[in-house]
N, C-alpha and C positions, 0 to 999 in steps of 0.2 A: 523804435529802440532796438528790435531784434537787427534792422538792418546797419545801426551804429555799430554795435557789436560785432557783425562783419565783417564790415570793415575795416574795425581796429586788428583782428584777426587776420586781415589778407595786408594790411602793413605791416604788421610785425613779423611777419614769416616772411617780408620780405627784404627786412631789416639787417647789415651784415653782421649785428651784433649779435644776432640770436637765428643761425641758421637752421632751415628747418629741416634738413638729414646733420646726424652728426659725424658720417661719411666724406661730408661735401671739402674739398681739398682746402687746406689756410686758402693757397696762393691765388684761389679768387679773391677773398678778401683784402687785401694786402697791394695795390700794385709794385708798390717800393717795398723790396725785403726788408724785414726789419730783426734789429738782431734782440734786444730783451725788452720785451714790450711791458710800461707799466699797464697794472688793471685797471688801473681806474683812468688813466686819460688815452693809454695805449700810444705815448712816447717812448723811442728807443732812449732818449737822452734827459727824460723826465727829470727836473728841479728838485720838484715838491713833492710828491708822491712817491707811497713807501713802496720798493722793491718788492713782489711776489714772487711766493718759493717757488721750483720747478715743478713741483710736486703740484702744483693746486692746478694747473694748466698745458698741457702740451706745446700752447701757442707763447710762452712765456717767454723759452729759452730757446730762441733759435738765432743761433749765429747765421745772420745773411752769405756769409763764405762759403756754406756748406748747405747749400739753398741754390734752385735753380735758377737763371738769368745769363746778363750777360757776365763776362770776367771783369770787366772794369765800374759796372753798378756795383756789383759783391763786395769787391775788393776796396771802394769807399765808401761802401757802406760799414762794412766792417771794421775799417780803421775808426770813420768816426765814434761808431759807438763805444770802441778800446779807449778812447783819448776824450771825447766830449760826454759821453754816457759811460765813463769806464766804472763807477761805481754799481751802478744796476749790471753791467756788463760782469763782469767776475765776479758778484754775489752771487749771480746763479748759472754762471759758465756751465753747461750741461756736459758730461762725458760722453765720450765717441771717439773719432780717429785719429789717429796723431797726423797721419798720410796728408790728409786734407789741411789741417793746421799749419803744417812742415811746407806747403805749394805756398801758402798765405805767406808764412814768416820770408820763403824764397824770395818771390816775388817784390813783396813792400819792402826789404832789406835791399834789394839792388835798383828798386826804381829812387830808394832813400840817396843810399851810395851815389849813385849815379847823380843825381839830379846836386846834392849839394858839391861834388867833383866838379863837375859843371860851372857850378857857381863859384867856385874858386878858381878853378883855371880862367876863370874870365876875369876876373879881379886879377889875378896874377899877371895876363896881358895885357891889361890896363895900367897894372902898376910899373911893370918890366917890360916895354913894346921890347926894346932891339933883346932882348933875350928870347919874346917869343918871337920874335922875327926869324930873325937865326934857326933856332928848332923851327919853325915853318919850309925853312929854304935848305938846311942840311939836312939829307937825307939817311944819315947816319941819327941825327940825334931825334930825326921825325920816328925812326922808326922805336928808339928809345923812349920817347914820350910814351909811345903810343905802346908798345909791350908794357910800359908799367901803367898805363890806364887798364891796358885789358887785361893784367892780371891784378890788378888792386881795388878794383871793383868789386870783382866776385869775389876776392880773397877776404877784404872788410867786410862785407856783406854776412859771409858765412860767419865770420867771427863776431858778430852780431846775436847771426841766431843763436851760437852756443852760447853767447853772453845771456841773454835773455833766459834760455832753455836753464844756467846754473843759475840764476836768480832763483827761476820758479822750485828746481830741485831743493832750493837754499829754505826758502818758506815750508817746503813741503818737511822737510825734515827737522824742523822747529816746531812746526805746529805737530809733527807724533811726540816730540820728545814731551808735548805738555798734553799728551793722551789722544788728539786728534787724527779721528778714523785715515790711513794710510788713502791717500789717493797718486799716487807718483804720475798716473797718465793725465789725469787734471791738472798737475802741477806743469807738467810737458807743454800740456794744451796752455795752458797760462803765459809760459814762456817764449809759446811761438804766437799766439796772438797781440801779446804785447809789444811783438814788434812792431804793429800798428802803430804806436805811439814816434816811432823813428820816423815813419813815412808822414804823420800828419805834422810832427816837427820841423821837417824838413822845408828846401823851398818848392819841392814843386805840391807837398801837401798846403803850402800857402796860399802859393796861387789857385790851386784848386778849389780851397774853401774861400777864398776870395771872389773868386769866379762864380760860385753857389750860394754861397752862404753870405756874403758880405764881409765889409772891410771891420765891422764889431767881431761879427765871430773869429779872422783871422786874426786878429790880437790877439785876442784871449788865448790862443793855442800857444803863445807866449810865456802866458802862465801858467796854463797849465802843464808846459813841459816839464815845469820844476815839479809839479806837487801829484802827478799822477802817477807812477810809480807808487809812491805812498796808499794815497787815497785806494790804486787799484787792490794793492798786497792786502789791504785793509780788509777792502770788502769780499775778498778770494777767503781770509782767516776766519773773517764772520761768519759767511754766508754759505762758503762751501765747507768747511772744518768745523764752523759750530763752534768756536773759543769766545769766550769771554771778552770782554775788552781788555783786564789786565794782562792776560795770558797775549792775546793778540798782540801788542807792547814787545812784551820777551819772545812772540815767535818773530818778530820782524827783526831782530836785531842779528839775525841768522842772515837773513837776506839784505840788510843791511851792511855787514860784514863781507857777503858774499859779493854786493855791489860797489865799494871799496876796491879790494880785488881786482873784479873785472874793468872798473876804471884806469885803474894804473894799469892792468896789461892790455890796456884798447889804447890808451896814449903810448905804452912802447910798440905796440905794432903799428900804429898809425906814424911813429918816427921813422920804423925800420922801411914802410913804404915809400915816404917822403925821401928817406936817404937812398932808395935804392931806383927810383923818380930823378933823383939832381947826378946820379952820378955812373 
């Protein structure tokens, strides 16, 4: 009996649920960063299981982006959990630095940019050969393409991030006006993470989670481009503000408003590119 007993003791301290220094770093635990891990099954992208606060755990809220590895494990890890676990994800979005958020939003905003650019200029020479033709062989209009690629790229891209960045501002100031403790750098951080949702929208987040995840999960990124924005503000008002559900309701209609707005001024700049692309 004494020696069952010892046994169970040299398994369980060996077990990664219950490490036996409380010194010993996550990232033995963990090979794949993960970014808000439920407790009870320790999915970043958890179904069924309720979200735990920051507070109960260290290991809860850790955005993969600001986590050691490589730059492009981080940077899909963290998208997915914005876009397929975005509800666990901004219920307990942790505070920290905007710096490291602001490389993220860079980043997935111009591989977004770029990749569905891509995708259209290739439909467009498909649909118009002797017009790309032409731009291929004149070297006056090649080089015209090619200055509005490289300055429309990173110029959408940016205007992206501030989209995003006045969304989060837009919540953030809705939920104080209904008493909700001021967080304006969480709201920041909200708004550059959530650019994650562009990049796994996009096509090369398709093919990606195609590539990974299957031809099921890249659908479904389909629909959830419509409803995650919602679903995310939701759980950012709940989880990090603490409102109510009524109150949650009238602070969305702030960022609601605000995302209006930035629609109609993301389709005039995306015309003034286009016009300044054909001409």
């Amino acid at each position: 009996m004494a020696q069952d007993h010892a046994d169970v003791r040299r398994r369980s301290s060996r077990s990664p649920r219950f490490p036996a220094r409380d010194d010993e770093p996550v990232d033995s635990f963990f090979e794949v960063p993960a970014a808000v891990l439920c407790a009870t099954c320790g999915q970043a992208d958890c179904p069924g299981c309720v979200a735990a606060s920051e507070h109960e755990s260290g290991v809860l809220a850790i955005v993969p982006w600001e986590r050691s590895g490589s730059l492009w494990t981080r940077l899909w890890a963290t998208a997915t959990a914005t876009t397929q676990g975005a509800e666990a994800f901004f219920a307990v979005l942790p505070d920290g630095e905007v710096s490291a958020a602001m490389r993220f939003a860079v980043i997935a905003e111009l591989l977004a940019v770029a990749s569905m650019a891509t995708l259209l200029l290739a439909f467009a020479a498909l649909a118009l050969p002797s017009v790309a033709l032409a731009v291929a062989l004149d070297p006056a209009m090649r080089w015209s393409a090619l200055r509005a690629v490289a300055l429309g790229i990173p110029g959408l891209a940016a205007w992206m991030v501030i989209a995003h960045v006045t969304h989060g501002a837009a919540l953030d100031a809705g939920a104080r006006r209904l008493g909700g403790r001021p967080q304006r750098r969480r709201a920041v951080r909200f708004g550059l993470y959530a650019c994650g949702w562009d990049l796994m929208a996009g096509p090369l987040g398709g093919v990606v989670t195609l590539a990974t995840r299957g031809v099921r999960a890249s659908l479904e990124l389909l629909e959830l481009a419509a409803v995650v924005p919602g679903r995310a503000a939701t759980a950012l008002l709940q989880g990090v503000y603490q409102l109510v559900p009524a109150d949650v309701a009238r602070a969305r209609r702030a960022g609601t408003a605000a995302a209006v707005v930035i629609a109609l001024a993301s389709a005039a700049m995306v015309a003034l590119v286009l016009f300044a692309a054909v001409t």
